[in-house]
N, C-alpha and C positions, 0 to 999 in steps of 0.2 A: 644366579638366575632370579632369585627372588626381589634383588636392590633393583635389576632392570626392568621389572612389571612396576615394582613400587615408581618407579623412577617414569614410567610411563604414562602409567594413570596419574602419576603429579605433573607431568608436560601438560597431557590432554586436558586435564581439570582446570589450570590457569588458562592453557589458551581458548579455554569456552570462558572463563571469567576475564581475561586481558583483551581478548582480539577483537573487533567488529565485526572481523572478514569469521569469526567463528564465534555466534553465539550461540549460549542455552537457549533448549526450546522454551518459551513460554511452559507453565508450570499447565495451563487448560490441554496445550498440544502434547505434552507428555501423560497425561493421563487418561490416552485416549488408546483404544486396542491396535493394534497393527491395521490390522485392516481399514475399521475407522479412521487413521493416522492419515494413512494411503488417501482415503477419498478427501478427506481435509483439507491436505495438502496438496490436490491437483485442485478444488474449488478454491483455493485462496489463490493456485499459482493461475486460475483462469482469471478472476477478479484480478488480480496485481495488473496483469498485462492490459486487461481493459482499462482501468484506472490510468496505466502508465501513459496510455493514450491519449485518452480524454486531458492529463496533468499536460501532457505536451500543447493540446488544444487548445488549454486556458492559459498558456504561457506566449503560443501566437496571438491573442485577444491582446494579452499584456503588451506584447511589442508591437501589435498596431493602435492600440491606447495609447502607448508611450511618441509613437511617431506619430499620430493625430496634431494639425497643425488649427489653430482657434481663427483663422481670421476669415476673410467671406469669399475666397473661395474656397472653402469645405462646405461640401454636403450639409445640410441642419439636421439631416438624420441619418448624421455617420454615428456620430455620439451617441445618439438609444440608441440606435442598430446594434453596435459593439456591446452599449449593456444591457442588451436584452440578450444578443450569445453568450456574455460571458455569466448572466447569471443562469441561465439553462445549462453549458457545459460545468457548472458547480453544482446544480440540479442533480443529473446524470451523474456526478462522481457520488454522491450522497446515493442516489438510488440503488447503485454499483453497491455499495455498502450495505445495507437495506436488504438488497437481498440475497448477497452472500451470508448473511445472519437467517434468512430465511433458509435457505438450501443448507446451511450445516446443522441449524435444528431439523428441519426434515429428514436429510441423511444421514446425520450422524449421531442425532438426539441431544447434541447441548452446540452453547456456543460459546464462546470468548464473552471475557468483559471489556467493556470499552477502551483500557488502559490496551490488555492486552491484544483488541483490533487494532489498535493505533500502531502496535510495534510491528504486529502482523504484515501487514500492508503499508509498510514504509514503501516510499516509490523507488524503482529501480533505475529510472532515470537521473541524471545528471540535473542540479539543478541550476539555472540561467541566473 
C-alpha cells in the first residue's frame, strides 16, 4: 500500500512539472487561504474571459490591416481608422490588467508579480 501512495504522489508531482495541460500554481496563488484562493481565481477567470475577448478584437483589426489594399480606391481614413481601434482595443486589454491588480489588492490584500500576471492570464484562446 505504501509503494502505491509513493508511486502516486511521484505520478502527480511530474505531471504538474511535465504537463502544460497541468501546471503548478504560481507560488503568489498557493500562498493564499482557501477562501482568498476562491475569490482570486474567479477575478482572474472573469479578467481571462474579457481579455480573451478583446485578444479576439485585436486579431480582427490585424486581419482587416492585413486585407487593407493601398491604392485610391481605399478610404484615406481606413488606415487611422484601424489604428486608432486597434490602439484602444490594446488600451482596454492593459486596463483589464490594471485593474484586476486593483480588485485582488482590495479583495484579497496582495497581488502577483508581473512575471507571475503574465502566466496568469495566458489567453485561452487559440492563436491565428
Amino acid at each position: 500500500m505504501p509503494f502505491l501512495l509513493f508511486t502516486f504522489l511521484l505520478l502527480n508531482a511530474s505531471c504538474a512539472q511535465a504537463d502544460p495541460l497541468c501546471p503548478t500554481p504560481p507560488s503568489w496563488l498557493a500562498q493564499l487561504s482557501s477562501e482568498h484562493k476562491a475569490t482570486a481565481l474567479a477575478e482572474i477567470a472573469e479578467t481571462r474571459q474579457r481579455q480573451d475577448i478583446l485578444r479576439g478584437q485585436i486579431r480582427q483589426k490585424m486581419a482587416e490591416l492585413r486585407l487593407l489594399r493601398y491604392d485610391r480606391q481605399s478610404s484615406p481614413e481606413t488606415l487611422p481608422r484601424l489604428g486608432r481601434e486597434l490602439m484602444e482595443l490594446r488600451t482596454m486589454l492593459a486596463d483589464e490588467q490594471k485593474a484586476l491588480l486593483s480588485r485582488l489588492c482590495e479583495r484579497v490584500g496582495t497581488a502577483p508579480g508581473p512575471h507571475e500576471l503574465k502566466d496568469i492570464l495566458k489567453p485561452t484562446l487559440p492563436k491565428n
